[in-house]
Structures are given as C-alpha cells and as structure tokens.
C-alpha positions in Angstrom: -32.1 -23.0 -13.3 -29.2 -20.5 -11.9 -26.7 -19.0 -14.0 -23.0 -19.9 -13.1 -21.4 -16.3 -12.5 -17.7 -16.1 -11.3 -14.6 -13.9 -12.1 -11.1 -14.9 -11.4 -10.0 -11.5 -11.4 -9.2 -9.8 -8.2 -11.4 -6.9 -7.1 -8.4 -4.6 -6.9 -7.7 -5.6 -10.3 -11.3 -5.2 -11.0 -11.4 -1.4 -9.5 -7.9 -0.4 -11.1 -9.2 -1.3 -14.9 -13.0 0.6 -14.0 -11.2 4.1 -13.0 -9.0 3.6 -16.4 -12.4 3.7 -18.0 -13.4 6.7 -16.1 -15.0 4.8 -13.2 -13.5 5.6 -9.8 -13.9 2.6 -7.6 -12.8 1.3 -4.6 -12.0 -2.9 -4.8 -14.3 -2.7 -1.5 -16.9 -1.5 -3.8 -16.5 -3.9 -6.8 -16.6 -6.7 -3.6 -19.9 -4.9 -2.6 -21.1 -5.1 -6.2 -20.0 -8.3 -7.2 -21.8 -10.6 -4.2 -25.0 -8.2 -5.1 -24.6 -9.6 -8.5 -24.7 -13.0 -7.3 -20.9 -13.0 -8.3 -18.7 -15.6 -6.7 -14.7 -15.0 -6.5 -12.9 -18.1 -7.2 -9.1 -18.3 -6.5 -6.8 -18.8 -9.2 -4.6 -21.2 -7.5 -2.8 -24.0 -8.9 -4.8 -27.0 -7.4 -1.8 -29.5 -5.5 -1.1 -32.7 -7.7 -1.3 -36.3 -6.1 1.7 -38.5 -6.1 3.3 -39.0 -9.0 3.0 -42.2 -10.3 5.6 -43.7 -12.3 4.3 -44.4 -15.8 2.4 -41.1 -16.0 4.0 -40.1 -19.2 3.2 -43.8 -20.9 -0.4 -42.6 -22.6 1.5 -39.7 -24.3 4.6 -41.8 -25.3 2.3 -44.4 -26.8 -0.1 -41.4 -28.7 3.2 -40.2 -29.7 4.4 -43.2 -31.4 1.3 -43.5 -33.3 
C-alpha cells in the first residue's frame, strides 16, 4: 500500500513561503524536492461541465420544498 502525496500549491508559491521562514529556495528546487518525495503536482483547474441539462436544478427545488 502507497501513500497518496500531492500539493496543489505551486512550487513558486512553495519557494516564496520557505524563504519567509528563513529558507532560501528556488521553485526549481522545491520541483527537485517534491518528485524526490514522491510528490505529484496536481492542477487546480476548474474541471469543464457537460451540457447542461434542463431540470438540473429539480433535486434541489424538491429538497427545498421539503
């Protein structure tokens, strides 16, 4: 069994809060770090919605009129 590890944060991001802590980094090195980790960067993008079908709001009208 494998551990899940992933960060959406960007490496810059990443780098910039480590040399507020007294850490001076590059993002290329948190990068470098991260994948030795076993770290995975995962994109924090909106995932695109399918059509939208017409009655989508119905199951939240009819828990609302309960």
């Amino acid at each position: 069994m494998s551990l899940l590890k992933w960060t959406g944060k960007s490496t810059r991001k990443i780098a910039d809060e480590m040399v507020d802590l007294g850490h001076p980094m590059s993002a290329m090195s948190v990068c470098r770090m991260l994948k030795e980790m076993g770290y995975s960067l995962q994109a924090n993008v909106k995932t695109k919605e399918g059509k939208e079908h017409p009655d989508r709001d119905a199951q939240f009208k009819y828990i609302n009129e309960q």
